[in-house]
N, C-alpha and C positions, 0 to 999 in steps of 0.2 A: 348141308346140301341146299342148293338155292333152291326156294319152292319154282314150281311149273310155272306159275303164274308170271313171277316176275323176269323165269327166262325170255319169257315170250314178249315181255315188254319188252327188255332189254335188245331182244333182236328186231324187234317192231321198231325200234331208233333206230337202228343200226340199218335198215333198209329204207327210212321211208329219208331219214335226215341226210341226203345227199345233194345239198343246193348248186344250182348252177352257176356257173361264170358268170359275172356282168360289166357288160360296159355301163360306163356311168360318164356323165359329165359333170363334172364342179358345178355345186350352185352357189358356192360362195366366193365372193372376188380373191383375186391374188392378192391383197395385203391382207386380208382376215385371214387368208389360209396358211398365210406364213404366221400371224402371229397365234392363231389355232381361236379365234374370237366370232363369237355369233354374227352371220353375217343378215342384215334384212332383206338385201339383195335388191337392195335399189340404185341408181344410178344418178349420182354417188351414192354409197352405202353412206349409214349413219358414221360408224366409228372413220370411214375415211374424211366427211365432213368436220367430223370432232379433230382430227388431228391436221386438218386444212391441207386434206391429203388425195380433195377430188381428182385430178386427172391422173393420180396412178390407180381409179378405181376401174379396174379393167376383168372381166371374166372371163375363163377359158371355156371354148366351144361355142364362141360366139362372132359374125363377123364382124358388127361393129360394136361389141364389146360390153353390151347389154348386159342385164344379166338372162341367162335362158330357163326357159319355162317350166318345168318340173312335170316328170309324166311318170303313169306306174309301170315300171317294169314285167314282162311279163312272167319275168323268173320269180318274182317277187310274192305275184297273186297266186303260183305253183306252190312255193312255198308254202305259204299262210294256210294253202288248202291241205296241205301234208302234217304240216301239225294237228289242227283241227283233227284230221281223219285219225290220225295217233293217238290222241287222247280221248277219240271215240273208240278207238280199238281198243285202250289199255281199259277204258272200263268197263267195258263189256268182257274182258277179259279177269278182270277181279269177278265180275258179279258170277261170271262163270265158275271160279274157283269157291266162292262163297257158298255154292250150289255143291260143289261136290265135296266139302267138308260135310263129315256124318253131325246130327246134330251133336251128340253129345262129347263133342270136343270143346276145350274149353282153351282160352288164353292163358300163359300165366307168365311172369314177367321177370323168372328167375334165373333168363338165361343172357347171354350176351347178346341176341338176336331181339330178344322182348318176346318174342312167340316159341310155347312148345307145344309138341302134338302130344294132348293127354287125352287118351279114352279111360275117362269117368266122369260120372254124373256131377254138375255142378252143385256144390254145399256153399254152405257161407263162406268158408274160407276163399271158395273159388271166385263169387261172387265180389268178395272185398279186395282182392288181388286184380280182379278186370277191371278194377276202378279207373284206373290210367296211372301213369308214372310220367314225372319232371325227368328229363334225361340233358344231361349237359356236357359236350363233348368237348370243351375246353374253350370256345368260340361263343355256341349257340346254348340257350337254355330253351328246350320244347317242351311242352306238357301232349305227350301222346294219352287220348284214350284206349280203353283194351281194343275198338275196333278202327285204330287208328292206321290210316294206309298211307301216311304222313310218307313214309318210306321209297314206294312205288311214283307216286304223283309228284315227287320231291323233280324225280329225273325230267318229267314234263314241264314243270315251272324253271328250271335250268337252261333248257329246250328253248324254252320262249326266249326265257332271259340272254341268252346267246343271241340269237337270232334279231331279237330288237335291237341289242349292242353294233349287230353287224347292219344292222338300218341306220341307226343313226352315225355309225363312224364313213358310211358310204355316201350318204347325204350330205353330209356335214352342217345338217339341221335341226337341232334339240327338238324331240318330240313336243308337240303341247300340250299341256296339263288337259287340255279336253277329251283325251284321248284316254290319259291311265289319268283319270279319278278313282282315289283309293279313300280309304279311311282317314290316314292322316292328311291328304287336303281336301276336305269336310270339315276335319278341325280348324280348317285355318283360312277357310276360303279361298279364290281362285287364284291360289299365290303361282307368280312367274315361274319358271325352269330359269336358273344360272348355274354357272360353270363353277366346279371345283376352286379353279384360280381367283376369281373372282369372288368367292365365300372367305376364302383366307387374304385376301387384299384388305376384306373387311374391318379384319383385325387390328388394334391398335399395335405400336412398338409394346417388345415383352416387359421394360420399365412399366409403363403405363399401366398394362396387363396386370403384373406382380401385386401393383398396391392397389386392383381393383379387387382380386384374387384374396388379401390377406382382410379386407374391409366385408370381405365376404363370410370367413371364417371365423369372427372375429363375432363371435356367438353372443358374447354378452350387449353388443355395444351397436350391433348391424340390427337397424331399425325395424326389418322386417320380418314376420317368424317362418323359418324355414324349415323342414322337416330335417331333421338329422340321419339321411341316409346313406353319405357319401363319409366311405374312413377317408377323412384326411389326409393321411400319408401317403395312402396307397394312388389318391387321387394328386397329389406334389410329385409323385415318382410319375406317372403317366406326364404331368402337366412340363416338367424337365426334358422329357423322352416327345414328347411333340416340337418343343422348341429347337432340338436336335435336326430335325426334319417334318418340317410340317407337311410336308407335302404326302410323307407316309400315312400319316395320320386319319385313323378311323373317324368316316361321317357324322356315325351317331357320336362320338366321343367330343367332337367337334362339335356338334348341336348345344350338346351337353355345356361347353363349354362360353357359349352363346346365349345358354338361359342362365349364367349364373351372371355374367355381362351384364343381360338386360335386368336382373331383377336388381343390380346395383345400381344401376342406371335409374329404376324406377323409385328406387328410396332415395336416390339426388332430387330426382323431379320433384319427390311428395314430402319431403323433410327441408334439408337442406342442400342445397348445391355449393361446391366447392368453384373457387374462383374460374378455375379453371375449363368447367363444365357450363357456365354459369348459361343458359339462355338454351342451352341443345342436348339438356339430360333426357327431356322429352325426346327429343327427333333419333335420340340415340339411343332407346331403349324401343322404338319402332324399328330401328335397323334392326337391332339386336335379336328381338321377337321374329323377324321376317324370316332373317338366316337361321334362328334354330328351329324357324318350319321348313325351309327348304331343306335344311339337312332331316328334320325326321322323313322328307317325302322322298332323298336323295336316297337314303338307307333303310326305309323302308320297315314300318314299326312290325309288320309279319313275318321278319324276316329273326327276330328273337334275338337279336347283337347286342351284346353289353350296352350298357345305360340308357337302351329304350324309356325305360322304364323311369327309370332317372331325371331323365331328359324330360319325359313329359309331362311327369310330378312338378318338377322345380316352373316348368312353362306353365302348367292349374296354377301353379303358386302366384305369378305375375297378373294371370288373370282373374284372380280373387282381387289382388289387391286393387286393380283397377280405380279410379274412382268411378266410372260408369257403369251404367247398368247394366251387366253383360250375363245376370243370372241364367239366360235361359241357353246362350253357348255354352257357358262354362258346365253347365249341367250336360248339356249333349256332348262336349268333350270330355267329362267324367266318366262318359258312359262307355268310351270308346277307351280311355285309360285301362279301366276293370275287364275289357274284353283282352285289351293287352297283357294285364297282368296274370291274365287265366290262363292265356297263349303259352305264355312262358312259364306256367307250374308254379306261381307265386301265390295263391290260392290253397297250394299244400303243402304241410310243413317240412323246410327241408329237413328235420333229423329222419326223415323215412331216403333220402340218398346220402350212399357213403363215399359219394365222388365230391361231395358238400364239403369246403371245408365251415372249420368250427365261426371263423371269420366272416364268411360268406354266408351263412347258414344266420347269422345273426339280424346281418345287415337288411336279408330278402326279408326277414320280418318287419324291420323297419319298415322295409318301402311298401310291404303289404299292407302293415297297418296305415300307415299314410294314405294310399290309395283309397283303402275303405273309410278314412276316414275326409278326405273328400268328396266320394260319395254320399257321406251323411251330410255334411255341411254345404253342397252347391246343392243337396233334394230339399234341405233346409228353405236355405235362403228361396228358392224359386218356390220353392208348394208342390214340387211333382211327389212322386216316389222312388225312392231307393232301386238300386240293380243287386246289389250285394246281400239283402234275406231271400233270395230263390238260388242262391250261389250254395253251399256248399263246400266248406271251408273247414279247415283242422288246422288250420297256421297257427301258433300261439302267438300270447302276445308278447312283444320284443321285451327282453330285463332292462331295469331301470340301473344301467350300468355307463361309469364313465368309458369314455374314449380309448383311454390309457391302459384299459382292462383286456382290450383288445388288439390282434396282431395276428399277421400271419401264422407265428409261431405258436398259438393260443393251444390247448390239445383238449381243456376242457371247459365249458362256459363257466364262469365264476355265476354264483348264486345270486340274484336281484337283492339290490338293496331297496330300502324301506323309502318309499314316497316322499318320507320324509327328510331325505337326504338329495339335493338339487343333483342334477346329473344333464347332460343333453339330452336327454331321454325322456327325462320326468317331465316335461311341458306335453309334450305329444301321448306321451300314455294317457296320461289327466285328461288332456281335450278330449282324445278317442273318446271314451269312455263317455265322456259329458255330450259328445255329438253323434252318441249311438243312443242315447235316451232321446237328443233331438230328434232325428232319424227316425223314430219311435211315431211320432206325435207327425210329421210328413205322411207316414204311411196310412194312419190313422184318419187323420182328416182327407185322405183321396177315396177312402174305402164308398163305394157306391151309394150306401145308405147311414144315416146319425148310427154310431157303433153305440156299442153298449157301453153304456158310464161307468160300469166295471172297470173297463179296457182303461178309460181315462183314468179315474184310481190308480188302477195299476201302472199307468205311465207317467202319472203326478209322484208316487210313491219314488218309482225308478229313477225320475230325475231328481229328486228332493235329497235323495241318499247321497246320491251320486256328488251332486254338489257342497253337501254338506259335509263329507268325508272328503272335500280338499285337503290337502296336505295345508299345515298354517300357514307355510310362506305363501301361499298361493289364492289366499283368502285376500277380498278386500275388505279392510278393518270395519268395523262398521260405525253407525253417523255418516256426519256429513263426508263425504269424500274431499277432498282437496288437492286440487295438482299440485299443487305445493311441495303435498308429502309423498310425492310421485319423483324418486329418484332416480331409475333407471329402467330399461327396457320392459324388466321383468313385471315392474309393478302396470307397466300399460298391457301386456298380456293378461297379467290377473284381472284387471280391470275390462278386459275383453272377453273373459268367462264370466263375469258376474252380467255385463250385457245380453250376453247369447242365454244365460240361464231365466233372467226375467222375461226375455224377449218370449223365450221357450214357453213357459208359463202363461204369458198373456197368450200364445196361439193356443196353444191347449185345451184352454178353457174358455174363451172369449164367446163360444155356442152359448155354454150354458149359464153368464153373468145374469141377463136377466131371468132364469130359471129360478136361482138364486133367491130372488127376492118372492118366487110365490110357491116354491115348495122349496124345503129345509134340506132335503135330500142334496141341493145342488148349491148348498153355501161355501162350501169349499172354495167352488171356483168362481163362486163372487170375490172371496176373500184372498185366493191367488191372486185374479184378475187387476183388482186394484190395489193391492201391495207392491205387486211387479212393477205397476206403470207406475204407481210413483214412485218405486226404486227409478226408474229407466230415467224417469224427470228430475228426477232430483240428479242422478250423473251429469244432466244435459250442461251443467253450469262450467264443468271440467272442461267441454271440446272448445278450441278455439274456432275463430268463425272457417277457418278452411277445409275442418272435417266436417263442414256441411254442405262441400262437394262430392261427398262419399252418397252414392243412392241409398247405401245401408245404414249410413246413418239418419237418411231423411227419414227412411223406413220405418226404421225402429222408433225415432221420437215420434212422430204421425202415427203412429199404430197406438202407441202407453196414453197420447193425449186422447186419441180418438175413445177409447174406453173409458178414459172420464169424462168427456162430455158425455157419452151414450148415458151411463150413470147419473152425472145430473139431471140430464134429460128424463129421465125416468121419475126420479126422487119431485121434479118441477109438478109431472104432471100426474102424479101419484094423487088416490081419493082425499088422503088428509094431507094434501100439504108436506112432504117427508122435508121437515129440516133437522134431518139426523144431523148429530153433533161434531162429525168431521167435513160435511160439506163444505162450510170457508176453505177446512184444508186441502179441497180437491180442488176450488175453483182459486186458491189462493198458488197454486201448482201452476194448473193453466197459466194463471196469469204470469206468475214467473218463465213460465216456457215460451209464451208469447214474446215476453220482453229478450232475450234472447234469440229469439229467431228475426224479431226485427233488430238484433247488433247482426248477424248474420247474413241481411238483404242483400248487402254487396258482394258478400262471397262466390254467387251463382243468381240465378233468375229463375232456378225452382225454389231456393229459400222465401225470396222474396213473394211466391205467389203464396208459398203454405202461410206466410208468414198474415198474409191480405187476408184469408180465408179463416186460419185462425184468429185473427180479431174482427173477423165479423161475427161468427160466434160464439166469440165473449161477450160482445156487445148484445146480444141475446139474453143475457141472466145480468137481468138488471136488481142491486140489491139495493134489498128497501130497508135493512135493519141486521146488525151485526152482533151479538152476545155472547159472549164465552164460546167464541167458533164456531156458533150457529150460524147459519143463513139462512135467510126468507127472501123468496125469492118473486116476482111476477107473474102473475100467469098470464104476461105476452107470449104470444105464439114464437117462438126462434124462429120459424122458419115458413114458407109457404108453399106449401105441396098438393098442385091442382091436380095431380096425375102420380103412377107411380112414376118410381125415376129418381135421380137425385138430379130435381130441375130447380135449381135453388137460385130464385130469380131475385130478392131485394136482401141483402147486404148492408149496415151500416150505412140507409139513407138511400140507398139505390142503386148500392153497385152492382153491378149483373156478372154473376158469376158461374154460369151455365157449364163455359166452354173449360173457367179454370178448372172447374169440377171436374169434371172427364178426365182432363189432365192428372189430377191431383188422383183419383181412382187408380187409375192405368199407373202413376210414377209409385203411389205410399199401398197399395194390396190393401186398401179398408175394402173391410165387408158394407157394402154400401144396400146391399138388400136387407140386410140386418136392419139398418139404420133405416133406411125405409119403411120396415115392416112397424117399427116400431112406433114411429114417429105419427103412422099413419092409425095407429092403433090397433093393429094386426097381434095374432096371437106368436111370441114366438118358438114356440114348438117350430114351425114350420119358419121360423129364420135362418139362415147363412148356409 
């Protein structure tokens, strides 16, 4: 029996949604409205000038043929007012019903409706069942809470969405994005409204498509690392079935299909480009990026449709690899990813539904873990904090199983194999893992006041483990590294977790280095601090000069040298003199990283300024005497600091480097208050 409540909705439609007739006149010329194309409605319109098709631009309801002026209808502002008062009525109508529920009725979610009428007292059991349920009715994945009225308010938002349909197909004027600002254009800025036809015009011939499609799949060899949450097969059977009819073809499916496009596109751009591409992999991974935002804004990421989710994973995916600095969107687009992925019940694990199959049930683990695990890595790189520890989560994590394991026909999950056995799978668990202890170390350093050095312990311990239980293939050998002995894909991923883990360690601990040297308590994280950064320096010899247009890589080597200079800085102006006996090999570091960032100058015009700034102070530790990897060093001042600030006015003979500084602060995240405090002869308890 339908509850009271929702009859009353149902008839509150039924009375108020009765819109009136309207005349209308054309606002867009007779060749745009034959060919169904946006018209600007100027005289000539655009597209009739584009096809040197001025004097048939002619508009109907006009006498000399103008175009005419657009007024509000008055059936229009009736309407508007009749919804509004609808969805004023329907909720005053819940809140009523809310009210005449006895308290002790409780949800429970074991019926076909989601709601039954139980008088008894809520216990645990009841409490754990109103939690909410993922419900997936073959279309839509929804995550309802127990007080979810998703149901009732569904018919309201239909309502609208009618109703706008029926404004825009009478206009014949695409609404403008100023208007419905949602969520997904936030992520993506004030991107234009375009037409259906027009997104798929975008599209290459299906030839072209095919071998962009298999260079995509092509796991071992495809330059860039992509989360493996898309079954292949099942994604060649759709991709078949669109070609058939693309015009059938689902939005988001279509977006989907536009972020795998672009992310191709963008490994042509940042590797190599094929003849073919040769000069417009760029320009054509900016189309590519543009249409898989109009389509998520076309389809609408609240609306729960297959590969939402998909689609906006693989689009983080593009905007990681950026080479610019895009950390602080990328993080506020994460943020809107995990509110999506929560929308749709990916948050909990599907073996609690049995409309799941075994196939599907596996995959949303994927894409959950992927999701959280850009969450850790875009809180990472920027310095904020995480969405995903106040979240609330039972999802496991996905098995380390091949592709081939799985199927439609699957009935029951085959058991994870061992880490130690490569699978699509095994890169992404590994990372998870290793950027949930990063994740760690974000949260940690945002907390309001210096945590307890406990917590760091415990967060040095967590990542220490975490990385030293790599699986072997996945280790980078140790000594010197050598591209050389860098074969294939896999080994530049490995080589991409040893960065992220020293990287991880130098933030960590980089408060407490100089603590380090005046109480014992905190040598730890001296001895992290500068193990890391010369791990990080010693990698630097590997990148060629073009991964020094990546910001994270400027980042990350400017962050490992910065810590050695702080270091010798300290040891320089130390009471006796500190020429501990690895100094040469810190400043002998430096100098190698210098020399490298000046092969790099041409690369970008950030290399070239780090590159100014760091040999000026080298040129500060001037050495007077060299012995079994001692150094004795000057006690000339590095630098001159009339004021706080980092106002670093004479350089290598007098270059003024005021303004680079700022720059160099705001591009490389150095703790510059640190370096200040210390420089200045400040205690640093109260540094960074």
């Amino acid at each position: 029996m339908q509850p009271q409540g929702d009859m009353s909705a149902t008839m509150a439609v039924k009375e108020f949604y009765k819109p009136g007739r309207r005349r209308r006149v054309p606002l867009s010329c007779d060749p745009c409205r034959i060919r169904k194309l946006k018209c600007n409605r100027e005289k000539p319109c655009q597209n009739c000038i584009a096809r040197n098709e001025g004097t048939t631009c002619k508009y109907k309801g006009s006498d000399n043929g103008t175009a005419p002026i657009a007024h509000q209808d008055e059936h229009a502002d009736l309407m508007q007012q009749r919804i509004d008062h609808l969805e004023g009525l329907v909720k005053r109508l819940i809140a009523q019903r809310q009210e005449i529920l006895p308290n002790n009725v409780v949800g429970r979610e074991d019926s076909p409706t989601g709601f039954v009428m139980a008088a008894a007292a809520p216990d645990a059991s009841d409490l754990a069942c109103s939690s909410g349920t993922t419900v997936i009715d073959g279309i839509h994945s929804v995550y309802k809470g127990a007080d979810d009225w998703h149901d009732v308010l569904q018919e309201i938002n239909v309502l609208k969405q009618v109703w706008s349909q029926t404004q825009h197909d009478q206009a014949n004027v695409p609404p403008t994005l100023s208007n419905t600002v949602d969520g997904s254009s936030l992520l993506f800025g004030q991107v234009k409204q375009t037409e259906m036809i027009e997104i798929l015009a975008t599209l290459p011939p299906k030839p072209e498509v095919d071998k962009l499609i298999r260079q995509f799949f092509d796991h071992k060899n495809f330059p860039i690392t992509v989360p493996p949450i898309l079954h292949e097969p099942t994604f060649m059977r759709e991709y078949t079935e669109h070609w058939r009819d693309p015009s059938r073809t689902n939005v988001i499916w279509l977006g989907l299909l536009f972020s795998i496009l672009g992310i191709v596109m963008l490994s042509y751009h940042q590797f190599k480009e094929p003849p073919e591409y040769e000069g417009i992999s760029e320009s054509l991974f900016q189309l590519y990026r543009l249409r898989t935002a109009q389509c998520l804004i076309i389809g609408d990421i609240a609306k729960c449709l297959p590969y939402t989710l998909e689609t906006l994973r693989f689009n983080a995916t593009a905007e990681l690899n950026r080479k610019d600095d895009n950390s602080r969107g990328l993080w506020i687009m994460t943020g809107v990813i995990v509110r999506a992925a929560i929308n749709m019940g990916y948050h909990r694990d599907p073996s609690q539904s049995s409309s799941i199959s075994i196939l599907q049930a596996e995959f949303r683990r994927r894409v959950w873990y992927s999701v959280i695990g850009m969450d850790d890595v875009a809180s990472f790189l920027v310095g904020f904090p995480r969405l995903t520890p106040a979240i609330f989560t039972d999802t496991m994590e996905p098995r380390n199983l091949h592709d081939w394991e799985l199927s439609n026909d699957t009935a029951i999950l085959p058991p994870s194999r061992p880490l130690t056995e490569p699978t699509p799978t095994t890169y992404m668990i590994v990372k998870g893992r290793l950027f949930r202890a990063l994740g760690r170390i974000t949260d940690f350093n945002n907390t309001p006041s210096l945590g307890s050095y406990d917590t760091v312990l415990e967060i040095d311990n967590s990542l220490y483990e975490v990385y030293h239980n790599l699986p072997p293939h996945m280790k980078v050998s140790g000594g010197r590294v050598d591209i050389k002995s860098f074969e294939n894909k896999t080994d530049f991923s490995n080589f991409g977790l040893a960065c992220m883990y020293h990287k991880g360690m130098c933030t960590l601990h980089r408060k407490f280095i100089a603590k380090g040297r005046l109480d014992p308590q905190y040598n730890l994280s001296r001895e992290r601090c500068i193990s890391s950064a010369l791990a990080l320096l010693g990698y630097q010899h590997i990148l060629e000069p073009s991964w020094y247009k990546f910001s994270q890589t400027r980042q990350m080597l400017a962050l490992a040298a910065m810590i050695l200079f702080l270091e010798l800085e300290h040891r320089r102006r130390g009471p006796d003199m500190d020429t501990s006996s690895d100094s040469g090999a810190l400043l002998q570091a430096l100098e190698k990283s210098c020399s490298l960032w000046e092969d790099a100058k041409s690369s970008c015009d950030e290399a070239c300024k780090v590159h100014q700034i760091f040999a000026g102070m080298l040129s500060g530790f001037q050495t007077v005497a060299r012995t079994n990897s001692s150094l004795t060093l000057t006690p000339e001042p590095l630098f001159e600091f009339p004021g706080l600030g980092p106002q670093l006015q004479r350089i290598n003979g007098g270059l003024s480097m005021e303004k680079d500084l700022f720059v160099m602060s705001n591009e490389m995240d150095i703790d510059w208050a640190t370096w200040d405090a210390f420089i200045d002869g400040a205690s640093f308890e109260n540094g960074g």
